[in-house]
Structure formats: C-alpha cells, structure tokens
N, C-alpha and C positions, 0 to 999 in steps of 0.2 A: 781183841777178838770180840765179836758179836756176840752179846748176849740176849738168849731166847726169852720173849717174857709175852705174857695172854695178861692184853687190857680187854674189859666187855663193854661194848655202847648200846644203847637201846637192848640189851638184855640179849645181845652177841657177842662172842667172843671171839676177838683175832690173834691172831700168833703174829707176833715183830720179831724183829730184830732191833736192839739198841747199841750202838756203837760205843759209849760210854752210860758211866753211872747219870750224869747229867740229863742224857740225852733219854734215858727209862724214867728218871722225874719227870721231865720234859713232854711225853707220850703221853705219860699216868695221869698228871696232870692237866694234860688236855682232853682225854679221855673224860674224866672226872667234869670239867669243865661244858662237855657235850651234853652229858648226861644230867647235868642242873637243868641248863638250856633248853634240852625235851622234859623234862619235866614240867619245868615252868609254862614253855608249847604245852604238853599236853593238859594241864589248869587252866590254860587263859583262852585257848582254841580247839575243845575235843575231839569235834567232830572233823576234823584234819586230816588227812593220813599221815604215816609216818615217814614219804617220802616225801610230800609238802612241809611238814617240819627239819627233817633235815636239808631238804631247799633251802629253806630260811636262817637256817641256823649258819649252812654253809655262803650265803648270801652276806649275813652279820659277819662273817669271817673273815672273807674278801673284804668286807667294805674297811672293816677294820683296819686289815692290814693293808689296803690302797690307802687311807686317811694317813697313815703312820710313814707310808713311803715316800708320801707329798714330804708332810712335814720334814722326814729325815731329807731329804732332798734340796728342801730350804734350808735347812739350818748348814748343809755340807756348802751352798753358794752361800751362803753368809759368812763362813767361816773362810771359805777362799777370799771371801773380798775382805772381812777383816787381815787375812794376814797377806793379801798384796796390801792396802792402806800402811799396816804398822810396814813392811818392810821399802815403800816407799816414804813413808816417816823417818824410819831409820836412815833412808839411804842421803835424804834431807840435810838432815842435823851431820851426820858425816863430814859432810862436803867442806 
C-alpha cells in the first residue's frame, strides 16, 4: 500500500505517494538534492527567477540522466557482443 508523505522544494510542500520504503528515501532524497541545487542557483545567479532556476536544474537532470542512458546503452551492446564472442569461443573449442 501507498504510503502518504509531504517532501518541500523551494519552500513548497507536495503530498506523494511512495510505493515502498525505498521509493520515500528515493523522493526525500531527490527532494533534498533539488533544494542544495536552488540554493547553490540562488548564490551563484540571484537575480534569476525561480522558474529560470528550476529550468536549469531540470535541464541538469535530463542531461544527466540522457548522459547515463548512452552509457547504459553501451555497455548492454558490449555486453551482448562479449557474450555472442565467449559463446562463439565456446562453441569453437567444442567441435
């Protein structure tokens, strides 16, 4: 069962749902993770708005996790070709 929990960003507060204990660190944590991120925006660029900062922030997030999906991407064909290779090796040395 769902459980209810209120993370705040930018000094809002939303009402979730977490489907597990994981998945409420998971939220909290990203939550928490938002909120360094405007902070550090609001130090290094004041005069910003806070819909320009979260642009950016959300921008960082995407790019992030595009960077991450390449990579995962590669490593899943590399991993296919290493194990056609070994099972062509194997089927090799069988014969």
């Amino acid at each position: 069962m769902d459980q209810k929990i209120t993370i705040t960003i930018a000094e809002r507060k939303y009402s979730l749902s977490a489907s597990s204990p994981e998945n409420e660190t998971l939220l909290r944590t990203a939550a928490e993770w938002i909120n360094r991120r405007l902070d550090h925006l609001n130090a290094s660029i004041p005069g910003k708005s806070d819909l320009d900062k979260m642009t950016l922030i959300a921008l960082n997030m995407a790019f992030g996790t595009l960077s991450l999906q390449k990579e995962l991407d590669a490593a899943k064909s590399e991993t296919a070709q290493l194990l056609k290779d070994t099972e062509s090796y194997l089927d090799k040395i069988a014969e």
